[in-house]
Biopython code that builds the backbone (N, CA, C, O; Angstrom):
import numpy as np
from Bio.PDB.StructureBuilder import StructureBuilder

atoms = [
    (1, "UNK", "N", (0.843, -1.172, 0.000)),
    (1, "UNK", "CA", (0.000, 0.000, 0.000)),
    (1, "UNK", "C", (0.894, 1.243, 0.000)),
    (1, "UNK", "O", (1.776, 1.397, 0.845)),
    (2, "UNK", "N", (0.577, 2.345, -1.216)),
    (2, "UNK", "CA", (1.548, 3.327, -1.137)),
    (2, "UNK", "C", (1.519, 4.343, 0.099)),
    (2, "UNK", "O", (0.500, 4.320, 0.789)),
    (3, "UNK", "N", (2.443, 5.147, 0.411)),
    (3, "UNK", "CA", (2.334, 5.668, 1.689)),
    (3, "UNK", "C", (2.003, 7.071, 1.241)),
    (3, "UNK", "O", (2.054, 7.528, 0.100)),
    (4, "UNK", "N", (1.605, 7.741, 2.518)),
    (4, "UNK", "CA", (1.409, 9.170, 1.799)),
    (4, "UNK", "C", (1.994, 10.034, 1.205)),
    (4, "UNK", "O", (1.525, 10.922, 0.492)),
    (5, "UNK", "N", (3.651, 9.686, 1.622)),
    (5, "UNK", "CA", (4.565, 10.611, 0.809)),
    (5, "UNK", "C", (5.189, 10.308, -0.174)),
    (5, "UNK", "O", (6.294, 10.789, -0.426)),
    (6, "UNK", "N", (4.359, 9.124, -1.189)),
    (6, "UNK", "CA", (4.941, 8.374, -2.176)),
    (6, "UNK", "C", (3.928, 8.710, -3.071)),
    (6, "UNK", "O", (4.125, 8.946, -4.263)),
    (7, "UNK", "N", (2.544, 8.740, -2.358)),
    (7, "UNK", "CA", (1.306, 9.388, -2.942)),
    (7, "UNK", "C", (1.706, 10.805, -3.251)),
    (7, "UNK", "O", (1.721, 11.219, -4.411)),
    (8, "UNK", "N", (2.017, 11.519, -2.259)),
    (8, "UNK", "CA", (2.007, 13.182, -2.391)),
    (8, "UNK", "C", (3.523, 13.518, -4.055)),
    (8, "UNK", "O", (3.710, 14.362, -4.932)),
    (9, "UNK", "N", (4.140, 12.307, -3.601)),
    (9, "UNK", "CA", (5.320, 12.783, -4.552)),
    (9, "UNK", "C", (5.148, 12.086, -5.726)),
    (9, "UNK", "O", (5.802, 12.562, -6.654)),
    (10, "UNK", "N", (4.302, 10.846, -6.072)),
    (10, "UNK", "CA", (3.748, 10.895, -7.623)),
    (10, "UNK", "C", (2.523, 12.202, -8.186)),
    (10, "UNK", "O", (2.242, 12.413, -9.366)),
    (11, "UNK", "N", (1.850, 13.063, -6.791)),
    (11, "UNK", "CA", (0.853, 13.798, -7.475)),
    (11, "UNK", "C", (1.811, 15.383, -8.380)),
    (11, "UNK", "O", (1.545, 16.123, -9.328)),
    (12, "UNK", "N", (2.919, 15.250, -7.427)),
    (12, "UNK", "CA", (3.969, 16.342, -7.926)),
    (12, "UNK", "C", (4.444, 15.862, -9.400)),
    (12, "UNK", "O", (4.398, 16.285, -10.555)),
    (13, "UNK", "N", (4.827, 14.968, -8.837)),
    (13, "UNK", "CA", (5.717, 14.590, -10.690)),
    (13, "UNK", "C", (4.390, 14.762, -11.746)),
    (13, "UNK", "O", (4.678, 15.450, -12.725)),
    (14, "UNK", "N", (3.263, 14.358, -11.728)),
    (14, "UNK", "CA", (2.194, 14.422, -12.577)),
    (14, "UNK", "C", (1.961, 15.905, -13.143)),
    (14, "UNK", "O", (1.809, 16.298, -14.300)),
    (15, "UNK", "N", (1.990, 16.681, -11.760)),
    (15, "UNK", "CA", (1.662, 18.085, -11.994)),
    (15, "UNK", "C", (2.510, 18.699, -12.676)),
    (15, "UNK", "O", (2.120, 19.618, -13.396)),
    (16, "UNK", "N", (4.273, 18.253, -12.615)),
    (16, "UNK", "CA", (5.327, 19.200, -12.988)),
    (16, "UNK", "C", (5.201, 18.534, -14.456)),
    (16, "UNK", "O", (5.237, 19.186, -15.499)),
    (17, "UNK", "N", (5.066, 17.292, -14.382)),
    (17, "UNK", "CA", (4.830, 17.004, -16.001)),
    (17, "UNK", "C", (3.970, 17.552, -17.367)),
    (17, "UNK", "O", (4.134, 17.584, -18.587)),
    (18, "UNK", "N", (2.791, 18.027, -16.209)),
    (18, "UNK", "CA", (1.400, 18.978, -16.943)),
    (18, "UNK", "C", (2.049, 20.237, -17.639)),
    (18, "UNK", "O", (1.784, 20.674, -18.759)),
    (19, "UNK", "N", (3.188, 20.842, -16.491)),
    (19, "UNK", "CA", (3.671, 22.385, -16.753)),
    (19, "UNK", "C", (4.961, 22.172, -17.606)),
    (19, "UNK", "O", (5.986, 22.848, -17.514)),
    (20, "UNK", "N", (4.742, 21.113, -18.459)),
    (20, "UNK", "CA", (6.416, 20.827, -19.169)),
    (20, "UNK", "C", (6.576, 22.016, -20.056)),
    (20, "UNK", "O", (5.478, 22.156, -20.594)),
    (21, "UNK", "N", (7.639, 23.229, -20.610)),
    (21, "UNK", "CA", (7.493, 24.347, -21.650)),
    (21, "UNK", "C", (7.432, 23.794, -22.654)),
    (21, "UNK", "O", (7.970, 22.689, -22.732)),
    (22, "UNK", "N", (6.898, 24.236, -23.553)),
    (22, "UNK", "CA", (6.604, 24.077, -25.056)),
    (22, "UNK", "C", (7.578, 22.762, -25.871)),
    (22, "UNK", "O", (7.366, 21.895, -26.719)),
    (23, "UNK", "N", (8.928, 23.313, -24.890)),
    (23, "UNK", "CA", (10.155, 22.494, -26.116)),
    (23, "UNK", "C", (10.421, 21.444, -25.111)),
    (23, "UNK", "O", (10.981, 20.486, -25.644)),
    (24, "UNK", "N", (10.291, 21.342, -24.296)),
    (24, "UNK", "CA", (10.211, 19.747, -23.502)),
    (24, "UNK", "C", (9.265, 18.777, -24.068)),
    (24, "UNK", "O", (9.487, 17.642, -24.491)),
    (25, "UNK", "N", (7.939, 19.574, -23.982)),
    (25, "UNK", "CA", (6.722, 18.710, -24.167)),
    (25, "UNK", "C", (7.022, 18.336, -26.115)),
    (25, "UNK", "O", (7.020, 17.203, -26.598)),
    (26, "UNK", "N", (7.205, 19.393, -26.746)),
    (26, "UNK", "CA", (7.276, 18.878, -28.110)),
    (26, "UNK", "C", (8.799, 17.537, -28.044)),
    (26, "UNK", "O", (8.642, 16.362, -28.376)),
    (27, "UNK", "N", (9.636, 17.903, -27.735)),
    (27, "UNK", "CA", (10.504, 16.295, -27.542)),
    (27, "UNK", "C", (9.851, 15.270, -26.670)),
    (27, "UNK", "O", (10.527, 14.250, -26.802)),
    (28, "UNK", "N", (8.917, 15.061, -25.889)),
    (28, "UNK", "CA", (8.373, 14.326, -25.347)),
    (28, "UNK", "C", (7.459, 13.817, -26.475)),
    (28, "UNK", "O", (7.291, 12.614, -26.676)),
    (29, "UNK", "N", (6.737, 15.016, -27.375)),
    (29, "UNK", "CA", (5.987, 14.461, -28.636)),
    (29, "UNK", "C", (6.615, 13.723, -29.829)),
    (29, "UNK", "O", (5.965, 12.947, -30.529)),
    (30, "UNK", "N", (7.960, 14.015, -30.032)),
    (30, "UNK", "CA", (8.642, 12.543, -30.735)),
    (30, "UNK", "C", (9.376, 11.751, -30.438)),
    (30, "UNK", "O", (9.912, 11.074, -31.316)),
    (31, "UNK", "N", (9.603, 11.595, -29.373)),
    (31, "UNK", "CA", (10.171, 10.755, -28.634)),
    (31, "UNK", "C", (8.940, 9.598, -28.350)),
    (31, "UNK", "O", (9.099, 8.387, -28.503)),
    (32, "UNK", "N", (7.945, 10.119, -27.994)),
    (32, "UNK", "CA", (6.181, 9.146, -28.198)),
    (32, "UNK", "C", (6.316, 8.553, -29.724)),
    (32, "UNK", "O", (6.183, 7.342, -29.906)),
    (33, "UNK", "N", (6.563, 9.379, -30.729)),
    (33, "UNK", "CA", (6.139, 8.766, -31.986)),
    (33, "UNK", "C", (7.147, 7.778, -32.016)),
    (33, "UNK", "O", (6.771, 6.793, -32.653)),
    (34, "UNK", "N", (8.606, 7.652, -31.436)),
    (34, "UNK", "CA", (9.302, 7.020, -32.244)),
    (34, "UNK", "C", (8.901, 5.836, -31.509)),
    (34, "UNK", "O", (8.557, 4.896, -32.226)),
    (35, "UNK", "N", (8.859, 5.644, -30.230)),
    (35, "UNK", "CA", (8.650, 4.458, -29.391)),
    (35, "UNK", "C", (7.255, 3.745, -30.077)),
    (35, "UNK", "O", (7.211, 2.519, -29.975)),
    (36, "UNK", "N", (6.232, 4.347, -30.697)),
    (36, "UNK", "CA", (5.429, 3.857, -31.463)),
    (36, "UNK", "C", (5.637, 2.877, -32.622)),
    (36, "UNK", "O", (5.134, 1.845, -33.065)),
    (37, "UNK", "N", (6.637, 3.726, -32.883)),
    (37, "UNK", "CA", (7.504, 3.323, -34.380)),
    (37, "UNK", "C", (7.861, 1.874, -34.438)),
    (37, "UNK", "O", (7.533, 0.813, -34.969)),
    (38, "UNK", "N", (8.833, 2.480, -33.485)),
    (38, "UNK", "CA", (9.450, 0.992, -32.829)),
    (38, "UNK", "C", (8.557, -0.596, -32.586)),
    (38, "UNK", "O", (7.570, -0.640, -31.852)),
    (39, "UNK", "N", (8.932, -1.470, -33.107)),
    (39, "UNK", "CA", (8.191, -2.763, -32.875)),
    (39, "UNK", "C", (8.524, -2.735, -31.439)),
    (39, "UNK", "O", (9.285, -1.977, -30.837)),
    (40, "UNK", "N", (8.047, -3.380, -31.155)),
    (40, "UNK", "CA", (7.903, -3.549, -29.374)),
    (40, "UNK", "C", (7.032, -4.721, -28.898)),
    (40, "UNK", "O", (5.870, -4.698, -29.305)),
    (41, "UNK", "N", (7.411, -5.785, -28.072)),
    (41, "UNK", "CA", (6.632, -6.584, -27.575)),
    (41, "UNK", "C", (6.963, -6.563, -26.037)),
    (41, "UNK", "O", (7.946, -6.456, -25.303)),
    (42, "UNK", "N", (5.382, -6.750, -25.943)),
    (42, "UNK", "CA", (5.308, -6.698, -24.113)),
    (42, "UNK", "C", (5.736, -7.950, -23.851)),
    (42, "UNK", "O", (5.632, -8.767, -24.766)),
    (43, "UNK", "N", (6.295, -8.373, -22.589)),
    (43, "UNK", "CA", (6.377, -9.677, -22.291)),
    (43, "UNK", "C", (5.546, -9.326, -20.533)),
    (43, "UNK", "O", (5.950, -8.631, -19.601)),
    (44, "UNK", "N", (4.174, -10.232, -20.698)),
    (44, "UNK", "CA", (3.633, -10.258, -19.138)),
    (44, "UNK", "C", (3.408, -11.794, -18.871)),
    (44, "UNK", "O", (3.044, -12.691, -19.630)),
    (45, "UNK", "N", (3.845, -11.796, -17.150)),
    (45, "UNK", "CA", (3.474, -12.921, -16.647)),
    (45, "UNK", "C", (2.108, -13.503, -16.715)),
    (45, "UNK", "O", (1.197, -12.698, -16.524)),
    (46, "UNK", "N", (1.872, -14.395, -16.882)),
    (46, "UNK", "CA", (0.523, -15.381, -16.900)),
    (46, "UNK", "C", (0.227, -15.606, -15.688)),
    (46, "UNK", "O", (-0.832, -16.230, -15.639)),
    (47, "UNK", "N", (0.764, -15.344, -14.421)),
    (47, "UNK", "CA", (0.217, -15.491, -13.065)),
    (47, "UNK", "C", (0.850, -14.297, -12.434)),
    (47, "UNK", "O", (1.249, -14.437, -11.278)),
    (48, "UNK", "N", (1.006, -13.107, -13.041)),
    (48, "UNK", "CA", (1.421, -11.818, -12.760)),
    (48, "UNK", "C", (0.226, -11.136, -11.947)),
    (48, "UNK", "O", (-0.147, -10.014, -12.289)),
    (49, "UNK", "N", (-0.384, -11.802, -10.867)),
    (49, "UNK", "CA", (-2.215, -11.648, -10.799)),
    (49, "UNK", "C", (-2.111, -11.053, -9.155)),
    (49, "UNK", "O", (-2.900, -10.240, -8.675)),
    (50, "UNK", "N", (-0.924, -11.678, -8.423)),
    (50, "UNK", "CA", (-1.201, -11.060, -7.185)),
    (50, "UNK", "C", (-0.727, -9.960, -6.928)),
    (50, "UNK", "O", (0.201, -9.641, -7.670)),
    (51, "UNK", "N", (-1.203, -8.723, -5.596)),
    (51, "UNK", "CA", (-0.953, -7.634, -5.457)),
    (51, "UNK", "C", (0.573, -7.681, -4.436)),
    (51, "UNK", "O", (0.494, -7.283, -3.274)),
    (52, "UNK", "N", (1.813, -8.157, -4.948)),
    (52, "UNK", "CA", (2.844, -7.970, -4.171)),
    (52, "UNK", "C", (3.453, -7.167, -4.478)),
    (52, "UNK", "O", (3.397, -6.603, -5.571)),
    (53, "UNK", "N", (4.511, -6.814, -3.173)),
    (53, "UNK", "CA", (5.686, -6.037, -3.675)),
    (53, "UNK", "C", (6.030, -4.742, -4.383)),
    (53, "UNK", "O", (6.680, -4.630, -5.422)),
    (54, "UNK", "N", (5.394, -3.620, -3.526)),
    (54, "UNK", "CA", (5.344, -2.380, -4.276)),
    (54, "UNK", "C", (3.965, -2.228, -5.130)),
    (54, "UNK", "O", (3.865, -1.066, -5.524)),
    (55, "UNK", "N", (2.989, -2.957, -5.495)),
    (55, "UNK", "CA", (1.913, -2.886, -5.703)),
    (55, "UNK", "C", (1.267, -2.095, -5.373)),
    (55, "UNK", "O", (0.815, -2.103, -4.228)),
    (56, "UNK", "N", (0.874, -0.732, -6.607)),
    (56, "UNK", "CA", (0.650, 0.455, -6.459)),
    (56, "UNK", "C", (-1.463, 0.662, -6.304)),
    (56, "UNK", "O", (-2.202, 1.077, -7.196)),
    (57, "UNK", "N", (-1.824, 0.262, -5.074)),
    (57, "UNK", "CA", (-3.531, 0.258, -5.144)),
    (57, "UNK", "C", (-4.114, 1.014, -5.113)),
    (57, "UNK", "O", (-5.188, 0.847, -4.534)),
    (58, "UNK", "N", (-3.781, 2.494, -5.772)),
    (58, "UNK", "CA", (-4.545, 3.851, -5.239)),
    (58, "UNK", "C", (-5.858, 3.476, -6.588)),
    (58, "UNK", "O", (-5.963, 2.881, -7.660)),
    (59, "UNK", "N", (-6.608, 4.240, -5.690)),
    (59, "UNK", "CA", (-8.234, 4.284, -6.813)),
    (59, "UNK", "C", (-7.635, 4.648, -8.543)),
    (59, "UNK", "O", (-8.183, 4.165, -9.534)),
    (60, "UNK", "N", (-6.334, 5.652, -8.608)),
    (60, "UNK", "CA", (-6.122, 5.412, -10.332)),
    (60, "UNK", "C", (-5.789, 4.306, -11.156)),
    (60, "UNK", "O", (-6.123, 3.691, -12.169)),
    (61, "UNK", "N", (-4.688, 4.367, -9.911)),
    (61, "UNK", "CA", (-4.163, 2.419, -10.367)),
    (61, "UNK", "C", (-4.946, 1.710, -10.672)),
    (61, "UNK", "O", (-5.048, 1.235, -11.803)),
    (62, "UNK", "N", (-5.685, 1.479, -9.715)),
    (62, "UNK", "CA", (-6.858, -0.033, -9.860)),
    (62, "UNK", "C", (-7.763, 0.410, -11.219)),
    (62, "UNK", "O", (-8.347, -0.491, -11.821)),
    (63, "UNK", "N", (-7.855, 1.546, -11.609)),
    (63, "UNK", "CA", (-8.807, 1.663, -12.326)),
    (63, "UNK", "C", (-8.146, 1.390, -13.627)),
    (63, "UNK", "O", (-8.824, 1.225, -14.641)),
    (64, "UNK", "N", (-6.681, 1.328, -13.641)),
    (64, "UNK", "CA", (-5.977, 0.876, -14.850)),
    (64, "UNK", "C", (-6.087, -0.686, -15.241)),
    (64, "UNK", "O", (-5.972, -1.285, -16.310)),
    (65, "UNK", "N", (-6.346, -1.068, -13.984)),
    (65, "UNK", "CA", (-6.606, -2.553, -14.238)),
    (65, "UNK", "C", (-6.139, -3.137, -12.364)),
    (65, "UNK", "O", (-5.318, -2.463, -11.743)),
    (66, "UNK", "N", (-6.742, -4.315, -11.746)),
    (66, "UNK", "CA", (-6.468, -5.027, -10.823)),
    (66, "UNK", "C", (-5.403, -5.708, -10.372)),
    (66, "UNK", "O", (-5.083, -5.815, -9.188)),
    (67, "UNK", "N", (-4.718, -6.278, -11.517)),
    (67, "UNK", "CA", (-3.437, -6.717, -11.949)),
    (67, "UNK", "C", (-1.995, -6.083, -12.576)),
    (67, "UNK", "O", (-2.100, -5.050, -13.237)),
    (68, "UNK", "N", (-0.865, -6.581, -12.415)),
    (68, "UNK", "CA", (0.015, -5.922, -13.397)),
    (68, "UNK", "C", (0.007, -6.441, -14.556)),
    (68, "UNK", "O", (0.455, -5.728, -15.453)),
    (69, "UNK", "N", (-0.309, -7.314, -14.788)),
    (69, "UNK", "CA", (-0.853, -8.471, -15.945)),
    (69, "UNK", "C", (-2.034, -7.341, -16.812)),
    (69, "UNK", "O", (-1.994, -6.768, -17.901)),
    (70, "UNK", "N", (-3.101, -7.401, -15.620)),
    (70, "UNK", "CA", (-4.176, -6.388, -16.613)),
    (70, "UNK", "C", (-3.775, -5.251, -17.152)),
    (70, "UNK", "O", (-4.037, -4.853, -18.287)),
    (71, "UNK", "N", (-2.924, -4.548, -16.062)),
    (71, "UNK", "CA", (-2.546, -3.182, -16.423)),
    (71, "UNK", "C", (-1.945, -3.616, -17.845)),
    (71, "UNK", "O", (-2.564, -3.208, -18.828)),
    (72, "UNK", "N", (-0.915, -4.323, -18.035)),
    (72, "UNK", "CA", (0.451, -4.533, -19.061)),
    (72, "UNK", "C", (-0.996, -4.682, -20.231)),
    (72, "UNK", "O", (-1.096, -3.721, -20.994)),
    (73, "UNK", "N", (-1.815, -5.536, -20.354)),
    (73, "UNK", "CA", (-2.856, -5.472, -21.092)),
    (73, "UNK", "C", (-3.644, -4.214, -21.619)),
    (73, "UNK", "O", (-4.012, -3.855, -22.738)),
    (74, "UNK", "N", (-3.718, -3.847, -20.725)),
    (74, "UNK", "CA", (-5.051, -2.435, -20.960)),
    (74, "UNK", "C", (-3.624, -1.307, -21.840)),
    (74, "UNK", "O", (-3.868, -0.848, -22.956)),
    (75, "UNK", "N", (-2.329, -1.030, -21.191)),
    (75, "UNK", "CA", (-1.806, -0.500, -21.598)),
    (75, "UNK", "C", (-1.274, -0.325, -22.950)),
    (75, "UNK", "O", (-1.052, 0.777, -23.450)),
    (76, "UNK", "N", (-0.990, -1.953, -23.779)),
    (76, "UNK", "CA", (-0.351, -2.345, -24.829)),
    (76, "UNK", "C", (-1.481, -2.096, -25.584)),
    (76, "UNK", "O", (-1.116, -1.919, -26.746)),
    (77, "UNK", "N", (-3.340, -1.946, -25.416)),
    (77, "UNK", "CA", (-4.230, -1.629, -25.844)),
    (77, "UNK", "C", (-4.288, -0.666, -26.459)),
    (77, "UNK", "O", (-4.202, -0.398, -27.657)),
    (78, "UNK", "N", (-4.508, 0.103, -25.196)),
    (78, "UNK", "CA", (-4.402, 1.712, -25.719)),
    (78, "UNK", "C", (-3.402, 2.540, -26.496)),
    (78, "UNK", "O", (-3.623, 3.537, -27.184)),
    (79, "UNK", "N", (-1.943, 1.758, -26.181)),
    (79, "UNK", "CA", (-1.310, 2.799, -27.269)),
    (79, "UNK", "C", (-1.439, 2.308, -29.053)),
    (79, "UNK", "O", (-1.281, 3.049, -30.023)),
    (80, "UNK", "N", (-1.772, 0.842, -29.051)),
    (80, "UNK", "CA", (-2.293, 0.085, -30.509)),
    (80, "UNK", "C", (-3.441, 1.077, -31.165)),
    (80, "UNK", "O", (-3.420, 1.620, -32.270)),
    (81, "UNK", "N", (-4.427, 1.138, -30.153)),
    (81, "UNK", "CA", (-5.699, 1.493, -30.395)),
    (81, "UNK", "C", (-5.774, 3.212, -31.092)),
    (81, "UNK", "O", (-6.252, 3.633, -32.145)),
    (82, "UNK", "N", (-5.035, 3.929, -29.898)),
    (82, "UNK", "CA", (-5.009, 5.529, -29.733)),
    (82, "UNK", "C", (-4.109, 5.985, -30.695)),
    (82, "UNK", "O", (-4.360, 6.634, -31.711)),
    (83, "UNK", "N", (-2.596, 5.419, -30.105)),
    (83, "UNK", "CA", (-1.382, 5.968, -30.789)),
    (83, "UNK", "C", (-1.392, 5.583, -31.813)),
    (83, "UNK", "O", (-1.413, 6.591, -32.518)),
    (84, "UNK", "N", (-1.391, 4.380, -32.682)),
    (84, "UNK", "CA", (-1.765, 3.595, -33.667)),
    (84, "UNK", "C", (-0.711, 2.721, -34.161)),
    (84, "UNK", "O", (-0.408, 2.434, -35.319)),
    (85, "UNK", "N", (0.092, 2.130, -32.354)),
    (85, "UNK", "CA", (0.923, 1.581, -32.923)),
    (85, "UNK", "C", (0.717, -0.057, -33.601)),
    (85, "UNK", "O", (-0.228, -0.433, -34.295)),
    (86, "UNK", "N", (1.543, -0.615, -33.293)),
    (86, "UNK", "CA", (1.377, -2.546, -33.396)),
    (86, "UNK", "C", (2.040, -3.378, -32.979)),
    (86, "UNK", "O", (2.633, -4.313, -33.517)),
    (87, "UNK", "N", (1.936, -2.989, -31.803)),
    (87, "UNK", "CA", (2.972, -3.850, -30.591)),
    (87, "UNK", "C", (2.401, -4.822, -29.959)),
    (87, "UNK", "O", (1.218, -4.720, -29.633)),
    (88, "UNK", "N", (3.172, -5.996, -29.658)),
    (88, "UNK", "CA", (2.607, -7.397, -29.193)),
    (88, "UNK", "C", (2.750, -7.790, -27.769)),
    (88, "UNK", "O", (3.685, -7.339, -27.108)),
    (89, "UNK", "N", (2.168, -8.333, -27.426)),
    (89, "UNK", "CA", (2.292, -9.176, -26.067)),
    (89, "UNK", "C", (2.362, -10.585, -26.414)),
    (89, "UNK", "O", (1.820, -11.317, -27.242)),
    (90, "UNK", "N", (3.403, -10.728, -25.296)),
    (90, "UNK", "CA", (3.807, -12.095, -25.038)),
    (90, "UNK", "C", (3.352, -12.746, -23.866)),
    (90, "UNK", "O", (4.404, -12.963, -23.264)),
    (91, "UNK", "N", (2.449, -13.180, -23.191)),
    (91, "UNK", "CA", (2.461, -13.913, -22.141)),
    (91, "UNK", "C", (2.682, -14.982, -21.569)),
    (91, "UNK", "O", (1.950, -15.970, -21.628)),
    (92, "UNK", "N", (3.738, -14.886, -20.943)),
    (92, "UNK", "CA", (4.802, -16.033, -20.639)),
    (92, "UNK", "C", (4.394, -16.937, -19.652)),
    (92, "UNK", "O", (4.228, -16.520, -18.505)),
    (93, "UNK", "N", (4.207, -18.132, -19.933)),
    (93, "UNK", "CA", (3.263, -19.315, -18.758)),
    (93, "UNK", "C", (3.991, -19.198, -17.858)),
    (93, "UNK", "O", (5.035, -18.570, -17.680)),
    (94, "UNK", "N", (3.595, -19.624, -17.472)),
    (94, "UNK", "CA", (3.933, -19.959, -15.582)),
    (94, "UNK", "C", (4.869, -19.025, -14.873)),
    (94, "UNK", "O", (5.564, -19.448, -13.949)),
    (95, "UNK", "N", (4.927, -17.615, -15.312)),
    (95, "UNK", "CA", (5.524, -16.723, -14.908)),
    (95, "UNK", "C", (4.824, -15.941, -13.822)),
    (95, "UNK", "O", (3.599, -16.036, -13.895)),
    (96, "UNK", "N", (5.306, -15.146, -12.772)),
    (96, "UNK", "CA", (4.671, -13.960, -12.147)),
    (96, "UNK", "C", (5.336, -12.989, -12.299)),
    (96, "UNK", "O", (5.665, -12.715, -13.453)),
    (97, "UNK", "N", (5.743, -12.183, -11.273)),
    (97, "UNK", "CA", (6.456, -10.949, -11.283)),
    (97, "UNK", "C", (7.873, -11.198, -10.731)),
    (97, "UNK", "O", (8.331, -10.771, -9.671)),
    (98, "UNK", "N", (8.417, -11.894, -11.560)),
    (98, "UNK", "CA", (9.824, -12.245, -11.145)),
    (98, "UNK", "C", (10.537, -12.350, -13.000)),
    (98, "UNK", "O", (10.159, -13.082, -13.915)),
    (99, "UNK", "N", (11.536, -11.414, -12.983)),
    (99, "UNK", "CA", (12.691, -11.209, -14.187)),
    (99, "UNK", "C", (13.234, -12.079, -14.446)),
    (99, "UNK", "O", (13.624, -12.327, -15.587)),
    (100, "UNK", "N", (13.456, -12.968, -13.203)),
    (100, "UNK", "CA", (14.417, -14.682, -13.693)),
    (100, "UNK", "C", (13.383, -15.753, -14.570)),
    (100, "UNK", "O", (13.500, -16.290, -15.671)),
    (101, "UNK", "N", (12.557, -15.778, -13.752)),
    (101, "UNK", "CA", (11.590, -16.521, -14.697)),
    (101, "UNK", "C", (11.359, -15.939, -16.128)),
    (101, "UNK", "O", (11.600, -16.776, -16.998)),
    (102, "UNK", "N", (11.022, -14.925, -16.520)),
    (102, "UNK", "CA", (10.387, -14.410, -17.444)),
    (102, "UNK", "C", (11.512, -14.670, -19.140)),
    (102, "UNK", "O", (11.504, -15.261, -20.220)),
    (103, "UNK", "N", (12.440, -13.607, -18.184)),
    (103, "UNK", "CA", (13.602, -13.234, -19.033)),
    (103, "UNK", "C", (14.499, -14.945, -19.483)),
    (103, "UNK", "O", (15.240, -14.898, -20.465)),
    (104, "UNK", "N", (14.409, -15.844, -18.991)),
    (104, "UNK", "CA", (14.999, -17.181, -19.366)),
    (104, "UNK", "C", (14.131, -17.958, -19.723)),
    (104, "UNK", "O", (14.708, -19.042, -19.644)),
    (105, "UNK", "N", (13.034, -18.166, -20.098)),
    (105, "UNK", "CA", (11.952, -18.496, -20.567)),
    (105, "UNK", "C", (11.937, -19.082, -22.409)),
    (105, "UNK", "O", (11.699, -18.484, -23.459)),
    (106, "UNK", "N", (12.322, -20.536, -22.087)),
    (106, "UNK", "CA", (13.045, -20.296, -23.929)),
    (106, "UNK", "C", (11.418, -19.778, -24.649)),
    (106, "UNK", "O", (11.486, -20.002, -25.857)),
    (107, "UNK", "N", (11.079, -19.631, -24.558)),
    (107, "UNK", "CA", (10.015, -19.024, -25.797)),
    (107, "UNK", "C", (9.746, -18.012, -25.487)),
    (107, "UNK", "O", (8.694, -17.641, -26.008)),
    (108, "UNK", "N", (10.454, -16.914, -24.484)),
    (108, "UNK", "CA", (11.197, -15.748, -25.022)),
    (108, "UNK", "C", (12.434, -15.391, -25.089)),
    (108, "UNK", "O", (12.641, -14.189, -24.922)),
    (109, "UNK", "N", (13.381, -16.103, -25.293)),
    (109, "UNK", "CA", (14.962, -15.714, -25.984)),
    (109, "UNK", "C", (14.664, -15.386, -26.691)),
    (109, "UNK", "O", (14.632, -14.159, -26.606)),
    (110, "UNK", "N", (14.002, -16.089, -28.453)),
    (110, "UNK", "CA", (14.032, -15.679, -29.721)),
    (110, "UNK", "C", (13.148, -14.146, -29.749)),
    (110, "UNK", "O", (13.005, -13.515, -30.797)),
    (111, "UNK", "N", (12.521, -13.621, -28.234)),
    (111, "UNK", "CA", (11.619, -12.822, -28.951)),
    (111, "UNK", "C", (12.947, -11.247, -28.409)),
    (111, "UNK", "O", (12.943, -10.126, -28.917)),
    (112, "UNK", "N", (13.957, -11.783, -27.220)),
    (112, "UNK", "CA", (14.838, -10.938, -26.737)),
    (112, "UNK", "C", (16.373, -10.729, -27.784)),
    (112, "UNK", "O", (17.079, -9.742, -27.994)),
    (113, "UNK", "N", (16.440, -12.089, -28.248)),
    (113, "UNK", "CA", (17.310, -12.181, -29.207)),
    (113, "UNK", "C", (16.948, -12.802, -30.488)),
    (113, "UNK", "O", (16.882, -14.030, -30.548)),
    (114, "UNK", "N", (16.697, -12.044, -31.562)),
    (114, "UNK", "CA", (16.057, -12.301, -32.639)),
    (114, "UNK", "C", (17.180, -13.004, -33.267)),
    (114, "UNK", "O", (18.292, -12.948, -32.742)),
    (115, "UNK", "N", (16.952, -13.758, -34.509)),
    (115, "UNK", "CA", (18.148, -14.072, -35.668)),
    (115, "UNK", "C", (17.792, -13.127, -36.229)),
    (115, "UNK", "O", (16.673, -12.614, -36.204)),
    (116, "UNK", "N", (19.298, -12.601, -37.147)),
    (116, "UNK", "CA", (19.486, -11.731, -37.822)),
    (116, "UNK", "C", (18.956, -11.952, -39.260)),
    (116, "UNK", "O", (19.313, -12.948, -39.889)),
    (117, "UNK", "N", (17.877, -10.788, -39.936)),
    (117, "UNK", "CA", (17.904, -11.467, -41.317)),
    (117, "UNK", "C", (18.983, -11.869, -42.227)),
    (117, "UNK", "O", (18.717, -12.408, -43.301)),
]
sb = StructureBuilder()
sb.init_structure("model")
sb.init_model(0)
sb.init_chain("A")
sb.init_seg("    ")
for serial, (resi, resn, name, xyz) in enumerate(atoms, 1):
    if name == "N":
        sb.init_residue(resn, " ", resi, " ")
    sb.init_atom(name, np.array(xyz, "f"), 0.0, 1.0, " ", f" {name:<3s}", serial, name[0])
structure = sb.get_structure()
């Protein structure tokens, strides 16, 4: 559960982000397009479902989704949908929220290390 001064200091960063000047926010605007650009695949756990470990539960959060699993979902959505990119998810079995599992996972090496055409 976040604490209040973890709460109070994501509502700052949000706000200082709102007041970015003109030429911040326009490099923030292609720096968005290119990451669009970019192929990109999500890789989320398939049992990524419980609320551990820094598990952020404020009423915005949750409303992003219940899970980090959902969130990673709803998120890879919206920028397909909005931004108009075409980025994939991978959901890796029997994974949760652990990097060892995920990241050694042979059926995602080939997606971390591609062959070269």
């Amino acid at each position: 559960m976040p604490t209040k001064a973890t709460t109070v200091g994501r509502q700052r960063l949000t706000l200082a982000a709102r007041r970015l000047p003109p030429a911040r926010s326009s490099s923030w605007v292609s720096s968005s397009a290119r990451a669009v650009a970019r192929p990109t695949t999500f890789l989320l756990g398939q049992v990524d479902t419980l609320p551990l470990g820094g598990f952020d539960s404020s009423c915005p959060a949750m409303a992003q989704g219940a899970t980090r699993r959902a969130r990673g979902e709803a998120y890879v959505k919206y920028i397909n949908e909005k931004l108009g990119a075409k980025h994939a998810i991978q959901i890796v079995s029997e994974c949760g929220h652990n990097d060892r599992c995920v990241y050694t996972t042979d059926a995602v090496l080939p997606v971390i290390f591609p062959k070269a055409p």
